[in-house]
C-alpha positions in Angstrom: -17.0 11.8 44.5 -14.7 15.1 45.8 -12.0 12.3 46.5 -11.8 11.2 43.1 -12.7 14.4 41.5 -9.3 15.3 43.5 -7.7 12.3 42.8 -8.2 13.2 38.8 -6.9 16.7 39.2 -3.8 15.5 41.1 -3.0 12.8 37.9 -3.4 15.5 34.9 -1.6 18.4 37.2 1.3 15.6 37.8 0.7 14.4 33.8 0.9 18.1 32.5 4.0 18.6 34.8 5.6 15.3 33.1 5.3 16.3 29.6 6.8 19.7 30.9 10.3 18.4 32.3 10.2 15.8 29.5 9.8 18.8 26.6 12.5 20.7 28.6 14.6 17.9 28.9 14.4 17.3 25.2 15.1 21.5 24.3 17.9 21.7 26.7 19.8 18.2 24.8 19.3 20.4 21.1 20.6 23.6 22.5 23.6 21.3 24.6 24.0 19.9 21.2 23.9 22.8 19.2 26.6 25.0 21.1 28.9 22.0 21.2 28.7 21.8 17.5 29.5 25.8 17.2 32.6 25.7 19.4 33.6 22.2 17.5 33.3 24.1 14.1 35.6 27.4 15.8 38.1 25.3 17.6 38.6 21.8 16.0 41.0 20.7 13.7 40.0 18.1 10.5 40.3 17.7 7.1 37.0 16.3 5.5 36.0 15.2 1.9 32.2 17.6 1.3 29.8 16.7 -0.8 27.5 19.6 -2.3 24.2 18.7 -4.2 22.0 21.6 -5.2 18.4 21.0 -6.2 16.6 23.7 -8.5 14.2 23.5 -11.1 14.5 20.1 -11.9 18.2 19.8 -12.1 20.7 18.8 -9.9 24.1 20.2 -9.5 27.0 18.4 -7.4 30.1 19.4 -6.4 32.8 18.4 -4.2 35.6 20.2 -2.0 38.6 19.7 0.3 37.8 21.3 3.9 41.0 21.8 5.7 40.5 23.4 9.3 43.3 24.2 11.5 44.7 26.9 14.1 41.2 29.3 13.3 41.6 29.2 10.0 39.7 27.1 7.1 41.1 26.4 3.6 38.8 24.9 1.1 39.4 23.1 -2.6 37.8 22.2 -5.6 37.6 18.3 -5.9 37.6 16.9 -9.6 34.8 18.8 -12.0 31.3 20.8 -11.0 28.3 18.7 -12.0 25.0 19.6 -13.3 22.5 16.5 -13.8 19.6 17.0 -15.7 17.5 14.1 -18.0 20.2 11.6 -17.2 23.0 13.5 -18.1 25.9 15.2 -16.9 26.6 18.9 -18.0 29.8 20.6 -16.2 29.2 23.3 -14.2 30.3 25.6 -11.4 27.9 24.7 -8.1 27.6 26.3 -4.9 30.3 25.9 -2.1 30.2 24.0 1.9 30.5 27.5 3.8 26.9 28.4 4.4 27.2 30.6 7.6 27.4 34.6 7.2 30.8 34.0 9.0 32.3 31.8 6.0 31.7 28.8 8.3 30.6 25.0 7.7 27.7 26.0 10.7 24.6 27.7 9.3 23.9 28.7 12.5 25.0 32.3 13.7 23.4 32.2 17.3 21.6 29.1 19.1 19.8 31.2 21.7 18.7 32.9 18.4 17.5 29.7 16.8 15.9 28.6 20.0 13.6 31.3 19.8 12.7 31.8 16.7 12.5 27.6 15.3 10.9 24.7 17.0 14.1 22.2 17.5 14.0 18.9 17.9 16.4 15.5 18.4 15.2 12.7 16.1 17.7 10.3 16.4 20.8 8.1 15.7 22.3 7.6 11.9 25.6 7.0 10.2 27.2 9.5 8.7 30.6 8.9 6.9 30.9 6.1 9.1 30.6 7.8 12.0 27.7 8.2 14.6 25.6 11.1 14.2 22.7 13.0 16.2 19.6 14.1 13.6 18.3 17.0 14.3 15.2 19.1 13.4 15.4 23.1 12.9 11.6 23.9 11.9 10.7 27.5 11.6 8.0 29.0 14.4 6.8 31.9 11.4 5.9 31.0 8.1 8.4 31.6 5.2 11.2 31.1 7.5 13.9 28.1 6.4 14.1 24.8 7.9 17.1 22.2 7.6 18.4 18.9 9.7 21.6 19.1 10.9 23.5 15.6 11.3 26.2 16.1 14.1 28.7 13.7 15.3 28.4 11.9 18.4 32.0 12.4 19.4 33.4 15.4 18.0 30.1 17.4 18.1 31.2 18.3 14.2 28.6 19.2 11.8 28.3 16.1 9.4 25.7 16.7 7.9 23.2 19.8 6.6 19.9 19.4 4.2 17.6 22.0 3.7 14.8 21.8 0.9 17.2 22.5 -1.8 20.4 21.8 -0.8 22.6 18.8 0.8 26.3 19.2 1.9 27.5 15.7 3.4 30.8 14.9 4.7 31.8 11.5 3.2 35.2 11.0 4.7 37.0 12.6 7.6 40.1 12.8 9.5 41.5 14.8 12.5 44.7 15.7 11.6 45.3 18.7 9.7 47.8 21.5 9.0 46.8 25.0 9.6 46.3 26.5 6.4 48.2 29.8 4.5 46.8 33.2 5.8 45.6 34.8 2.8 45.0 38.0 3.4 43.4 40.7 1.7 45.8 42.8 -1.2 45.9 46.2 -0.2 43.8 47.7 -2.7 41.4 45.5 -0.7 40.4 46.3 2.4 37.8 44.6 5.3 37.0 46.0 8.6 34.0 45.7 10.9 32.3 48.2 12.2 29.7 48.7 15.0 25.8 49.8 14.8 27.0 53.1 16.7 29.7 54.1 14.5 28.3 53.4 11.1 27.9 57.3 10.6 31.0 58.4 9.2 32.5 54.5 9.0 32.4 55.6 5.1 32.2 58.4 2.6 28.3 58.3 1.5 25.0 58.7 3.9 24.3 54.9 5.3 21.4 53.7 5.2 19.7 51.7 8.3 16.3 49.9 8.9 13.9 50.7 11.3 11.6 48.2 11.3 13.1 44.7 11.4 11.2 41.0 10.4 10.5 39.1 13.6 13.0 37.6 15.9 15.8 39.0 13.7 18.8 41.3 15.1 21.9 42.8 13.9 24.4 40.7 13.3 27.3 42.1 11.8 28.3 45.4 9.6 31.7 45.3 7.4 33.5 48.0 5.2 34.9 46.9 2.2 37.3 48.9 0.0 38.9 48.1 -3.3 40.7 50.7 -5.0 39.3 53.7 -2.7 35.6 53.0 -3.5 33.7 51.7 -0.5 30.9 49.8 0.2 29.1 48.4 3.1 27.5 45.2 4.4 25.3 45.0 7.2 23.8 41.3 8.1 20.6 40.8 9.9 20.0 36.8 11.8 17.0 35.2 13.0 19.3 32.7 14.1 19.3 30.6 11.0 18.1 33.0 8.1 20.2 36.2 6.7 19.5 39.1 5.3 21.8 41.3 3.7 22.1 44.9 3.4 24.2 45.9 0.5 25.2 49.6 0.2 27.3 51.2 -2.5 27.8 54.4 -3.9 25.6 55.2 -7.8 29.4 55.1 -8.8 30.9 52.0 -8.0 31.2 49.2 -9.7 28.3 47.7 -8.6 26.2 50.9 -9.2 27.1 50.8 -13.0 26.5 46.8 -13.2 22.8 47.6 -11.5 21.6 50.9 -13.6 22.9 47.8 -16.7 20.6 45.3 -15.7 18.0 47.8 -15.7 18.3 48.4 -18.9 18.0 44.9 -20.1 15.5 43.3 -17.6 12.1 44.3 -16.8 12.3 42.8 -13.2 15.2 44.6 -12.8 14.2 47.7 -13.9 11.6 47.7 -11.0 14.4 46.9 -8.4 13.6 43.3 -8.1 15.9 39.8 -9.2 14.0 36.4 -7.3 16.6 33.7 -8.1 17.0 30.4 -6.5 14.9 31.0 -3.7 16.1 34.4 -2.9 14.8 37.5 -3.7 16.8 40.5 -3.9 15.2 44.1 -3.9 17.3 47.5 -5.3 16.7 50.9 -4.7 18.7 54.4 -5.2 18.2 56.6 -2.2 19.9 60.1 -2.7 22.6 58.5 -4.4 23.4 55.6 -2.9 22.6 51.9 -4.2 20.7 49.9 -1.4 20.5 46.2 -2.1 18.4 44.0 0.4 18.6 39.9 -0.3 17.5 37.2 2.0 15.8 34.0 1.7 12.4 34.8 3.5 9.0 36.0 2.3 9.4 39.2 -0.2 6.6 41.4 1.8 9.4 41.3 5.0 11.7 42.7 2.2 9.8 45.0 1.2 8.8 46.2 4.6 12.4 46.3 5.5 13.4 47.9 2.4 10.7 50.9 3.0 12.1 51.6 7.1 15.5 52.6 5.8 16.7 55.7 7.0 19.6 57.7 5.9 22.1 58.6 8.6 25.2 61.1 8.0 28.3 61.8 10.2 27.2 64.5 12.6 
């Protein structure tokens, strides 16, 4: 009876120890995939035909572009007229672009470690894509309120073909690998872009910044950038779990965007209690000793909140 009592243990340890190396197997294949498809994005060359359908409230809005990526630098196009579809019937109409990364990239992915942590991902097979042979894959969130998409990504060229989330679908439908490296169009002088790190924020403009204390889970700093147009500044600081963003908006009661908020104020009830939820994404507003702070991101508006409420001021010393 000990024999086969040991017998038994030795066939679920060796079963448990199987489904182990197999899940592993299967985790380390997404993440292969998922950093070949980053450095494909950053260092290929193509020019692809895009495809963008947006799904909202019953209508849906298509539009298509000219992607043109060459030498580090993307170009992109307007193909034809903006579509809006709704009972049958076409109404024209600006739609959302291809870039959906924080980096104005095709990738909506900012960091696959990231991802890996924070979203259960998964390979799910073979399909066509534009004629070519893509890899499906799964990105399902590990917290609740989190986004999930499926990435389709080409067999070859490790190129993002295609992305779908719940309300949105960008498809390439035709590509080619030969392209010209597009114009540099830089900023004008009276606009301005820099990027700044966490430790030298103080200072990196002329108002008090504020900083959260108290992130949503699995998210980090990403990225914080001065912009200045016409010697008013204004700050964006970018928060990743990996797939979602937040965005932290700050502007002096002045600027242009301070005016176009204390507006909408005025005119909206919503807005007059420093909320706009639009299209999935909620955006909260609030003044703190004279500077607007604007927090938007496409998770659950309590993590908002809560993020809204650590900010703390921090001046140049």
């Amino acid at each position: 009876m000990r024999r086969w009592t040991l017998i038994l243990i030795l066939c679920g340890s060796a079963a448990a120890t199987g489904l182990a190396v197999a899940a592993k197997v299967r985790r380390d294949a997404a993440r292969n995939t998922l950093v070949a498809m980053v450095a494909a994005e950053e260092n290929g060359t193509y020019t692809a035909e895009v495809r963008v359908r947006e799904r909202r409230e019953g209508q849906e809005r298509e539009h298509r572009f000219r992607v043109v990526r060459a030498g580090g630098r993307t170009s992109i196009d307007s193909v034809g007229e903006p579509k809006e579809r709704r009972g049958g019937t076409d109404h024209r109409r600006r739609g959302g672009g291809p870039m959906m990364g924080p980096s104005r990239s095709r990738v909506p992915i900012t960091d696959v470690d990231l991802v890996l942590q924070n979203y259960h991902v998964a390979v799910e097979g073979d399909e066509s894509v534009a004629g070519r042979a893509a890899r499906r894959i799964a990105v399902r969130p590990k917290f609740p309120g989190r986004p999930s998409c499926t990435l389709w990504i080409d067999r070859e060229r490790s190129l993002l073909l295609k992305y779908e989330t719940q309300d949105r679908t960008v498809e390439t439908l035709s590509l080619s690998f030969e392209a010209k490296a597009p114009e540099r169009k830089g900023w004008s002088r009276s606009h301005e872009r820099r990027e700044v790190s966490l430790a030298d924020l103080p200072g990196a403009v002329g108002f008090p910044v504020a900083v959260p204390t108290w992130l949503p889970k699995g998210f980090r700093f990403h990225r914080a950038t001065v912009s200045r147009r016409e010697s008013v500044e204004s700050l964006q600081l970018l928060y990743t779990d990996g797939l979602a963003v937040v965005s932290v908006l700050e502007n002096p009661e002045g600027s242009e965007w301070g005016r176009s908020w204390n507006w909408l104020k005025r005119k909206d009830d919503a807005c007059r209690a420093g909320r706009i939820s639009r299209e999935g994404r909620t955006m909260l507003t609030v003044s703190l000793e004279g500077v607007v702070v604007t927090v938007a991101g496409s998770i659950p508006e309590k993590e908002l909140v809560d993020l809204l409420g650590s900010m703390e001021l921090r001046r140049k010393p």
